[in-house]
N, CA and C atoms as a LAMMPS dump frame, in Angstrom:
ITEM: TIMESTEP
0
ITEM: NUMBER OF ATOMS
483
ITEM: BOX BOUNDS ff ff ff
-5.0000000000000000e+02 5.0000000000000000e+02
-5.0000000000000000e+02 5.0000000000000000e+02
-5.0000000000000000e+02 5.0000000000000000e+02
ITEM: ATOMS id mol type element x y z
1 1 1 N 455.652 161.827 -445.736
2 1 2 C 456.759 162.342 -444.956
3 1 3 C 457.885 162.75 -445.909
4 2 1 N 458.561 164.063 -445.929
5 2 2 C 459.686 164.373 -446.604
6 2 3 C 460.502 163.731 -446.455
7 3 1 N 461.47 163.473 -447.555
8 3 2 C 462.931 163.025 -447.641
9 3 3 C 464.04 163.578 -446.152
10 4 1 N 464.392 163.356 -445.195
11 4 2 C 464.996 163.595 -443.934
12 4 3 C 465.834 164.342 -444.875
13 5 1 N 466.952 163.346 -445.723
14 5 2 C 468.308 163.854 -446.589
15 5 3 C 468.173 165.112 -447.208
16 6 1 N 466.772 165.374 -447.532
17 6 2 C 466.558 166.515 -448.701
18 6 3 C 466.969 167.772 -447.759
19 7 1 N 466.528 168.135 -447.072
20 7 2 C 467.421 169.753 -446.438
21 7 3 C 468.551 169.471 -446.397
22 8 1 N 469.39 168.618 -445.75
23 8 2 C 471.215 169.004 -445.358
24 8 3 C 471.595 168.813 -446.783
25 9 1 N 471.616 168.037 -448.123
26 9 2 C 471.529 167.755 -449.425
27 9 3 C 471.589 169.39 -450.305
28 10 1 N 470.461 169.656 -449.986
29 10 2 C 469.795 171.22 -450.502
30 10 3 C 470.837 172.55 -450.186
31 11 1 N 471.163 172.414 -448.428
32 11 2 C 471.947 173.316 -448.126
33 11 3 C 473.24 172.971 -448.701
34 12 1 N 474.376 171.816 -448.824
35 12 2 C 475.269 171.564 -449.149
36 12 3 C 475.566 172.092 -450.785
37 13 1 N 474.51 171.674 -451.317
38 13 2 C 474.677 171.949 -452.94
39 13 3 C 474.152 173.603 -453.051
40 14 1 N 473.544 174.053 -452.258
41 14 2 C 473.747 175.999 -452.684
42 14 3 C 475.135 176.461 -452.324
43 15 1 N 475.648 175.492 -451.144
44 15 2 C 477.079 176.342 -450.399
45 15 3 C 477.863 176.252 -451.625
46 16 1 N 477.95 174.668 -452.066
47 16 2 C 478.69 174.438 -453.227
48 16 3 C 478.707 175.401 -454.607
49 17 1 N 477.674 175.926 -454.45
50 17 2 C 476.9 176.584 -455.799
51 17 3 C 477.17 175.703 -457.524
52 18 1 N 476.506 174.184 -456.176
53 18 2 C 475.891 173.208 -457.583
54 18 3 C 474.304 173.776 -458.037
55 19 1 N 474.454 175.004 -458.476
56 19 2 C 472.948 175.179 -458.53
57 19 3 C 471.886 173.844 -459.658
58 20 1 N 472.644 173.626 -460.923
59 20 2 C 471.853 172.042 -461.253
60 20 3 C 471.206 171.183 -460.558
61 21 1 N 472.571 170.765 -459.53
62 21 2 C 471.944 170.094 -458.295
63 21 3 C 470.679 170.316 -457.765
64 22 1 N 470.941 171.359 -457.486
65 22 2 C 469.755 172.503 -456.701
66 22 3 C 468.104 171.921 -456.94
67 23 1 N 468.469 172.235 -458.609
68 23 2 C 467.358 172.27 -459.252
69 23 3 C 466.976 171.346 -460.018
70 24 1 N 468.051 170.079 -460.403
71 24 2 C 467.76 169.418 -460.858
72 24 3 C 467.027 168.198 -459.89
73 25 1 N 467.316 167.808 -458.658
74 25 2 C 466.93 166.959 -457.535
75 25 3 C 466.269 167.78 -456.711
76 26 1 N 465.005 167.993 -456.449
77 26 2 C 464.447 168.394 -455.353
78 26 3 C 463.748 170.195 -455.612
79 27 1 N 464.783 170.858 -456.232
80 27 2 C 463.895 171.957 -456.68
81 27 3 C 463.381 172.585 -457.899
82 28 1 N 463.017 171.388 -459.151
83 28 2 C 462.67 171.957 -460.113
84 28 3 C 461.52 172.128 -459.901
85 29 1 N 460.693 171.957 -458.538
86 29 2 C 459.224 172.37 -458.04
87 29 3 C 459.212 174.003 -458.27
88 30 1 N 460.364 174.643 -457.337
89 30 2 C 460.551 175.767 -457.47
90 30 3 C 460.816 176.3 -458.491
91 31 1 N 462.242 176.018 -459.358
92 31 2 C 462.63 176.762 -460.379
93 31 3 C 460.893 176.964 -461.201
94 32 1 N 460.444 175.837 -461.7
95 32 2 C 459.269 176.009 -462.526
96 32 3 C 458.478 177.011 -462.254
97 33 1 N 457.548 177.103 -460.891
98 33 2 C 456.894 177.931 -460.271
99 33 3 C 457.234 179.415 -460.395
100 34 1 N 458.35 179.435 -460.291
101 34 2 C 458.903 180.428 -460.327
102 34 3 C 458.822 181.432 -461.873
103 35 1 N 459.372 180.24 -462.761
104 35 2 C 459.043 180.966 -464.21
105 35 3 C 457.572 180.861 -464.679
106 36 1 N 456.868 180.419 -464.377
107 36 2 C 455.431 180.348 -464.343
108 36 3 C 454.89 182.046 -463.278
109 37 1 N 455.257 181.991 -462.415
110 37 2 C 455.124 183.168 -461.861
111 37 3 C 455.44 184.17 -462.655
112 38 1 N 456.79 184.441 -463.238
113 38 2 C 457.63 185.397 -463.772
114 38 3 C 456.388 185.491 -465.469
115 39 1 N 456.509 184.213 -466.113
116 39 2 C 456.559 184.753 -467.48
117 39 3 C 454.834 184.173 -467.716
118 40 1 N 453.941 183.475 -467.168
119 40 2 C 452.785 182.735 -467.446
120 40 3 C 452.881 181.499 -468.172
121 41 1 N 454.491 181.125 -467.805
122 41 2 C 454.334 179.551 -468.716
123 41 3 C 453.864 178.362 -468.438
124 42 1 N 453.575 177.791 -469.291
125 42 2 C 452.829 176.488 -468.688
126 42 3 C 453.249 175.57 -468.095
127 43 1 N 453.106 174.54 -466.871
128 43 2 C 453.783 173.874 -465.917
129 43 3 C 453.764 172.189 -466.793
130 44 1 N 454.483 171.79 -466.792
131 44 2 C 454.762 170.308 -467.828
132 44 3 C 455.74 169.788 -467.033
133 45 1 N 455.613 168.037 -466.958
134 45 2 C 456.315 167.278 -466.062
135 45 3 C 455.967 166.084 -466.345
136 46 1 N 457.146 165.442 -465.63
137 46 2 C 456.729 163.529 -465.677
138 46 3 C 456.379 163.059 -463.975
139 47 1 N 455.905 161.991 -464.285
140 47 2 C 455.353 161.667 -462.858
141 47 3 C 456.22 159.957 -462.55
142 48 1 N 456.175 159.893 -461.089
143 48 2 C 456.735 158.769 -460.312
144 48 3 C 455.734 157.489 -461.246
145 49 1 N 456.19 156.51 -461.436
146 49 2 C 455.908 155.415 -461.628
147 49 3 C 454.921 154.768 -460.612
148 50 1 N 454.946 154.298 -459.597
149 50 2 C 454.674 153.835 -458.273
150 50 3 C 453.894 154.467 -458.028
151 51 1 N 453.585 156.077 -457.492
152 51 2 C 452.391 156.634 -456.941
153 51 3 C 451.932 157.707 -457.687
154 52 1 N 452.466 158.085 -458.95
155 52 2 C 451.616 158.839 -459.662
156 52 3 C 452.61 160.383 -459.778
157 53 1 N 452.696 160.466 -458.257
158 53 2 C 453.405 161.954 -457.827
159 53 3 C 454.69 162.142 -458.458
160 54 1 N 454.704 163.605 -458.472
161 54 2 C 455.926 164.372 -459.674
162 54 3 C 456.867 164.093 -459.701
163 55 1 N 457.883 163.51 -460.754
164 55 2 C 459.341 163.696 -460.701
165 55 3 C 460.525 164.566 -461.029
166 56 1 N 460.046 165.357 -462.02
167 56 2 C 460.412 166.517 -462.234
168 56 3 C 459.392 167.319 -463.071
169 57 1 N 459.741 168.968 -462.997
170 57 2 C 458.756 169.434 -463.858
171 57 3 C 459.425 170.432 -464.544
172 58 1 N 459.312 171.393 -465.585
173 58 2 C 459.762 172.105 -466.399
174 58 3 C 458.406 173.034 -466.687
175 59 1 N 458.894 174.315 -467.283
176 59 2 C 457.838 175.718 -468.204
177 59 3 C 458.106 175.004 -469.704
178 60 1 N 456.957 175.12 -470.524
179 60 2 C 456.748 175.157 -471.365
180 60 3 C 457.221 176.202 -471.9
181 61 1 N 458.516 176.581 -472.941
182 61 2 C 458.901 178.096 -473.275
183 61 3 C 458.231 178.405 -474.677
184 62 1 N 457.147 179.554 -474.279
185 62 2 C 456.234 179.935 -475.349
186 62 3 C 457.262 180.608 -476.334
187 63 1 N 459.002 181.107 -476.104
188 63 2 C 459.448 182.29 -476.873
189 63 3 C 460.092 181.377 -478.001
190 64 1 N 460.55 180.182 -477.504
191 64 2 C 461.181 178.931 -478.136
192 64 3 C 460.651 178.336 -478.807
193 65 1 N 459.471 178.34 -478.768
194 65 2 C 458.987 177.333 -480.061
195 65 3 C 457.874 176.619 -479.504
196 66 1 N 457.051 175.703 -480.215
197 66 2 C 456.022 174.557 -479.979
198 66 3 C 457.431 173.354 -479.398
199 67 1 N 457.113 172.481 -478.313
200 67 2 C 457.649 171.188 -478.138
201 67 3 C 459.093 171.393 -477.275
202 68 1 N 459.175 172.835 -476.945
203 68 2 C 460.54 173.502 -476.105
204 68 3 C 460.467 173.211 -474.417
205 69 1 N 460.74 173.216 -473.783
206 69 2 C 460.41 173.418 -472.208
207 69 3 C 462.098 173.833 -471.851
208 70 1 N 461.96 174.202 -470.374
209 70 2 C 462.781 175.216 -470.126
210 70 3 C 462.924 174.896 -468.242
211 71 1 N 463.906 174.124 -467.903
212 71 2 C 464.475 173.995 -466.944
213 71 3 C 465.842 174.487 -466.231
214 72 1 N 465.879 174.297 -465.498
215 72 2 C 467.635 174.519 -464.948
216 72 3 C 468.371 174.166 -466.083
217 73 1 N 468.653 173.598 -466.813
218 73 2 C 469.497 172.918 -467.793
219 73 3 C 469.704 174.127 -468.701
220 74 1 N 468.488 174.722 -469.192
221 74 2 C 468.124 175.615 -470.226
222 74 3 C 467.056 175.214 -471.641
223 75 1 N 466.99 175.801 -472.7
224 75 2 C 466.037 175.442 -473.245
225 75 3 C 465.992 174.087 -474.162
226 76 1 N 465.184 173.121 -474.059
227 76 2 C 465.812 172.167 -474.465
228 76 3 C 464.121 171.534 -475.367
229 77 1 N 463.998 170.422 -476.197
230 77 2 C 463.011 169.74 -476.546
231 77 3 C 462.518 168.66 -475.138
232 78 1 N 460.966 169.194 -475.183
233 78 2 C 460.459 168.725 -473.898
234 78 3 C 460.8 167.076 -473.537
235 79 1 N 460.591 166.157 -474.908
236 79 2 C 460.991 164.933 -475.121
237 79 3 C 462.342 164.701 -474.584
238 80 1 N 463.35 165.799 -474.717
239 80 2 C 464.595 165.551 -473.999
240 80 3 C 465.028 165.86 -472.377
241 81 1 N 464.153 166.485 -471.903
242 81 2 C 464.269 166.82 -470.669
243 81 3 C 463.434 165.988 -469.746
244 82 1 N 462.329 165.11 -470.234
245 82 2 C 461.887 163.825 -469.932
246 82 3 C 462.781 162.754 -470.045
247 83 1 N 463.146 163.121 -470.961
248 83 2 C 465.061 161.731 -470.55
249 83 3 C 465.359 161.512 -470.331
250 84 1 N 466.17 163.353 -469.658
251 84 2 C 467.375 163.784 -468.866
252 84 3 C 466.75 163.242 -467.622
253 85 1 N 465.483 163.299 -466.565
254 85 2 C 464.989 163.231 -465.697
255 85 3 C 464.445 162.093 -465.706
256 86 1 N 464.538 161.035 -466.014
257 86 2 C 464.031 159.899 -466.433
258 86 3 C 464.973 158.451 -466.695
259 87 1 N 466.288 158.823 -466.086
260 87 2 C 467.191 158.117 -466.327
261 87 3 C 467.61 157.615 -467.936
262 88 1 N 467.489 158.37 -468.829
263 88 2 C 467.714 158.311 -470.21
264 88 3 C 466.044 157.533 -471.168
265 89 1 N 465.369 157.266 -470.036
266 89 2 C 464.443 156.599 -471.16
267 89 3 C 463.425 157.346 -470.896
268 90 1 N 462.457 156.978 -472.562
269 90 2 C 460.985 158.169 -472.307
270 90 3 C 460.083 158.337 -471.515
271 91 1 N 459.774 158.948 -470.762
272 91 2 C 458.233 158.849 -470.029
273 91 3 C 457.144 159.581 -470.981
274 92 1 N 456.382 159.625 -470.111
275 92 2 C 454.909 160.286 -471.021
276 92 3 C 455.093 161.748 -470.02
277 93 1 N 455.022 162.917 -470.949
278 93 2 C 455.121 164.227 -470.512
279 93 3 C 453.652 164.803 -470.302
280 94 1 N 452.96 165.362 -469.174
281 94 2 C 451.941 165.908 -468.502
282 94 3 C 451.813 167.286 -468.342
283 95 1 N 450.507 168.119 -468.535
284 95 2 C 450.547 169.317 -467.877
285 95 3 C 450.31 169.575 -466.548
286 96 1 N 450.626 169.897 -465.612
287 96 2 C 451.011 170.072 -464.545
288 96 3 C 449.972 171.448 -463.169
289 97 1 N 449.472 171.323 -462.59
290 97 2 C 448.669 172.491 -462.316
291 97 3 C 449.371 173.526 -461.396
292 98 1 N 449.668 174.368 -461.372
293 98 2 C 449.996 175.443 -460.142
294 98 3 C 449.911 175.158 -458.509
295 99 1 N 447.962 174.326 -458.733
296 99 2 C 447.79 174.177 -457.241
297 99 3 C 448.696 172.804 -457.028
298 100 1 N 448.842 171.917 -457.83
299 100 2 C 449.509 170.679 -457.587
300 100 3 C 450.878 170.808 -457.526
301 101 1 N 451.642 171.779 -457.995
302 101 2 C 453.14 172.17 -458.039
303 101 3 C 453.075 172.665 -456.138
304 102 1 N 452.264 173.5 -456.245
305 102 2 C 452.206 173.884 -454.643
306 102 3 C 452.551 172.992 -453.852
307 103 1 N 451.168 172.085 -453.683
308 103 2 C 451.075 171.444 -452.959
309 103 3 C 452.477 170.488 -452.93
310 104 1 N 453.406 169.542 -454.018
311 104 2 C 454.449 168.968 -453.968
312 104 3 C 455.569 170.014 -453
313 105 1 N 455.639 171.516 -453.313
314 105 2 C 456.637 172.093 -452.372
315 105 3 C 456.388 172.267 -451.301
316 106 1 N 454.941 172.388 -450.906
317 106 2 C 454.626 171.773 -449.401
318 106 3 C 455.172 170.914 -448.433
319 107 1 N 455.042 169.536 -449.37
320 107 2 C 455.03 168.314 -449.092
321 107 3 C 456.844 168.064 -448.628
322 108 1 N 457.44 169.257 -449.44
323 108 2 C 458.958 169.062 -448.907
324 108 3 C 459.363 169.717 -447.344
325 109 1 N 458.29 170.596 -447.216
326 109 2 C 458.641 171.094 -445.832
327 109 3 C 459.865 171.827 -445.454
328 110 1 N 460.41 172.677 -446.327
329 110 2 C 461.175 173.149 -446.126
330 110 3 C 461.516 174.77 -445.174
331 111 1 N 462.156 174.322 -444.821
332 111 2 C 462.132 175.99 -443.459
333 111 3 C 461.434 177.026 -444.476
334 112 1 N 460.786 178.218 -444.012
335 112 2 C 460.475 179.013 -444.907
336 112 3 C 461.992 180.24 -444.907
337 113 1 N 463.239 179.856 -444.12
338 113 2 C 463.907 180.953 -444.404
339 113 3 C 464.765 180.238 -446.241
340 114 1 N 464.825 178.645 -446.086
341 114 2 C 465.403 177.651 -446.758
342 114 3 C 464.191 178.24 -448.214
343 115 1 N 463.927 178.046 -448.185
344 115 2 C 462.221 178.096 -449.06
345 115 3 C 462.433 179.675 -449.697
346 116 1 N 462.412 180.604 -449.066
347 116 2 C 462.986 181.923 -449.797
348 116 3 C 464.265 182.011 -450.53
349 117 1 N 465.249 180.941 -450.071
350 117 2 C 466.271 181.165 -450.535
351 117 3 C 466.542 180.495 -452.106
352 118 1 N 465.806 179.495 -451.921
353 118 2 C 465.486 178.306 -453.189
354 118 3 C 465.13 180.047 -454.087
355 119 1 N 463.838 180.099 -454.166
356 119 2 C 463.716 181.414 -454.822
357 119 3 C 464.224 182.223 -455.506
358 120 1 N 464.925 182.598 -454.164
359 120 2 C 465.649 183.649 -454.985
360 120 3 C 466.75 183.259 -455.748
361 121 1 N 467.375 182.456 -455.187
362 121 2 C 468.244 182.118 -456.523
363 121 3 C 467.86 181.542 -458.393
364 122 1 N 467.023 180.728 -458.009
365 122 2 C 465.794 180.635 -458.88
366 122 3 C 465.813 182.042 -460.064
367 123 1 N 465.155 182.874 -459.024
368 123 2 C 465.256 184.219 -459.711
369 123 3 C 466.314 185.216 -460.286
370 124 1 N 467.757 184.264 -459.528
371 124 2 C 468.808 184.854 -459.819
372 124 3 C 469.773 184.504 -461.155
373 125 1 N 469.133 183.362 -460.907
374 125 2 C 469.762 182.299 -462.008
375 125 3 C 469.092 182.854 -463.587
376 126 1 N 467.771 182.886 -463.369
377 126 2 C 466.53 183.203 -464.807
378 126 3 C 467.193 184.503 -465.527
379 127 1 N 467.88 185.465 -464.294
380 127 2 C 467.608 186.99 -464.526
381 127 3 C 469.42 186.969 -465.359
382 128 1 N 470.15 186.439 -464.864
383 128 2 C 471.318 186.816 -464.881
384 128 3 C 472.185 185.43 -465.736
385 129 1 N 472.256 184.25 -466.333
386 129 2 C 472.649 183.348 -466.904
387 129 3 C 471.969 183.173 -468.307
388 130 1 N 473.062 183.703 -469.28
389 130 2 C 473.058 183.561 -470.796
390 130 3 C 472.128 182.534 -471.279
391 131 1 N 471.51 181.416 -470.836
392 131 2 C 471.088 180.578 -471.201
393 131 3 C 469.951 180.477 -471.096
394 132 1 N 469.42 181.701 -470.062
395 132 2 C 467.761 181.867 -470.285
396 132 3 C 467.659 183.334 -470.926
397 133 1 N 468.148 184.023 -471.571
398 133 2 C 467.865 184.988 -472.142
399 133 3 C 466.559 184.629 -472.866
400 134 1 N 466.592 183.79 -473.368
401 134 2 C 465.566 183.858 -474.615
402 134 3 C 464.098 183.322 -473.717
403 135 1 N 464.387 183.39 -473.166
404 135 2 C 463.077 183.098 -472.65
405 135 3 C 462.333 184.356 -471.841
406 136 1 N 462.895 185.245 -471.374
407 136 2 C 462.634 186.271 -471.266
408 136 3 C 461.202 187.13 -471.869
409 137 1 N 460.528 187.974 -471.43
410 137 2 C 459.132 188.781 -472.265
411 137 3 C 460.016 189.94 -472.804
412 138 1 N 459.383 190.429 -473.832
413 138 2 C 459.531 191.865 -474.61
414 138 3 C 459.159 192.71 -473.511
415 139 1 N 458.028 192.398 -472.618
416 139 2 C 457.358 193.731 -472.044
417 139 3 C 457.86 193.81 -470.764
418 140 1 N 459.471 195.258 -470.399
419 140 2 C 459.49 195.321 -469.4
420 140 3 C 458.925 195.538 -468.272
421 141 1 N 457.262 196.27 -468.915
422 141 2 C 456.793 196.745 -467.791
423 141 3 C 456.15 195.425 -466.748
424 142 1 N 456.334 194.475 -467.424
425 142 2 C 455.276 193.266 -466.71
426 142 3 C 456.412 192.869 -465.69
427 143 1 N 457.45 192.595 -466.401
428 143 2 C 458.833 192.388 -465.254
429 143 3 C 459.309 193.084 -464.091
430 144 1 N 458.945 194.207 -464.479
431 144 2 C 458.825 194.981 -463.231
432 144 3 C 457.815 194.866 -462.577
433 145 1 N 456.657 194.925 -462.591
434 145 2 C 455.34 194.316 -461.952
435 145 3 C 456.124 193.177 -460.901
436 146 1 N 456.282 192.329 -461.839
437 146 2 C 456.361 190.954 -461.689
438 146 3 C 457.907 191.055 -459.786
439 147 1 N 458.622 191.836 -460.373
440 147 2 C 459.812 191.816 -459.241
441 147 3 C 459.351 192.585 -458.133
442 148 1 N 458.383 193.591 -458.293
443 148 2 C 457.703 194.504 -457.237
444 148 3 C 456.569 193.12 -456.03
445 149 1 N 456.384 192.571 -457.033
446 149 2 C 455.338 191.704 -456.337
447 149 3 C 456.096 190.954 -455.79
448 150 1 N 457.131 190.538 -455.901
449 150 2 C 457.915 189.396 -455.206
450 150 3 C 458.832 189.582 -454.305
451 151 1 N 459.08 191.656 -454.213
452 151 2 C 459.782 191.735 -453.061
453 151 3 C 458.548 191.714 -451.7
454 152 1 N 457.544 191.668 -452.34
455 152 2 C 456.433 192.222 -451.152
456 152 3 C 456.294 190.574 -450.993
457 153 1 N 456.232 189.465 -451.726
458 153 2 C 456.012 188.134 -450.921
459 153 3 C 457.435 188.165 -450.278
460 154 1 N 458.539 187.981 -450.327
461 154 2 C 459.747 187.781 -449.608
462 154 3 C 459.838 188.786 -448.442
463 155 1 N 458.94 190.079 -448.537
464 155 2 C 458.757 191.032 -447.219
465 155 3 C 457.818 189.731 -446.42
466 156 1 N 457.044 189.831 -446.714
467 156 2 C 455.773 188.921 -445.727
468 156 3 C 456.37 187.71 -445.69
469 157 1 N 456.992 186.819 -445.878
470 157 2 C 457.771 185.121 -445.557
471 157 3 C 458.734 185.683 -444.781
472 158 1 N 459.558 186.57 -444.812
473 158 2 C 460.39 187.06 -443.547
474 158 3 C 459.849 187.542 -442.42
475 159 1 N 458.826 188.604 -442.748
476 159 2 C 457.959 188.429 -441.258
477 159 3 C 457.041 187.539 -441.21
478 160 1 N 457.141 186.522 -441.494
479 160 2 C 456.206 185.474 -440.983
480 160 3 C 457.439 183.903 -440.668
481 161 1 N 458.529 184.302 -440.655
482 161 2 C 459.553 183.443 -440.534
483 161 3 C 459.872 183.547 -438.901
């Protein structure tokens, strides 16, 4: 069963435009997915103690280096963003699968108009904040690909909303 708190939580901190918030509690499911979508990076994360299931997850940033990952925060050493998400102490860092990232944003149940919106900001944040530049591809043409395809999923989640 989802967190009840997690939607009114979610909506409060976009109004706020705590986007960290955003993404640091509850949607680094998305942010990740998202740059995994965008750039093909690899999905890396720590897991709950107790049942195994995700606690946060991060992209592996191929442009940054070996041992980099790349969250809301920005680009940081993967060892440190297991920290940050970890209440300051180490966990053991995991690769993470696509279908299993899914399935966790499932599991939050979030409206699908709520669920597009995570997204796009997501996408707004990657495209437009100094701090992910570098993570970015050389090849515009894939980026464009890449934004063509995603107005046509956000066409179809609105008519299917």
């Amino acid at each position: 069963m989802p967190d009840q708190r997690l939607l009114p939580y979610t909506r409060k901190r976009i109004e706020n435009h705590d986007y960290e918030a955003v993404f640091a509690h509850g949607g680094c499911f998305h942010f990740a997915l998202r740059l995994h979508e965008k750039f093909s990076y690899k999905i890396r994360g720590i897991r709950e103690g107790h049942d195994g299931g995700l606690s946060h997850v991060w992209c592996r940033c191929l442009k940054a280096g070996d041992g980099r990952g790349i969250d809301i925060r920005g680009i940081y050493d993967e060892a440190l963003l297991a920290k940050l998400a970890n209440g300051g102490k180490e966990a053991e860092i995991y690769d993470v699968s696509v279908d299993e990232l899914r399935t966790a944003i499932a599991r939050k149940e979030y409206p699908p108009d709520l669920e597009m919106e995570i997204f796009q900001l997501a996408d707004r944040i990657v495209d437009t904040h100094e701090r992910f530049a570098a993570v970015k591809p050389s090849d515009d043409n894939a980026y464009a690909q890449f934004a063509k395809n995603m107005e046509n999923r956000a066409s179809i989640l609105h008519n299917n909303s």
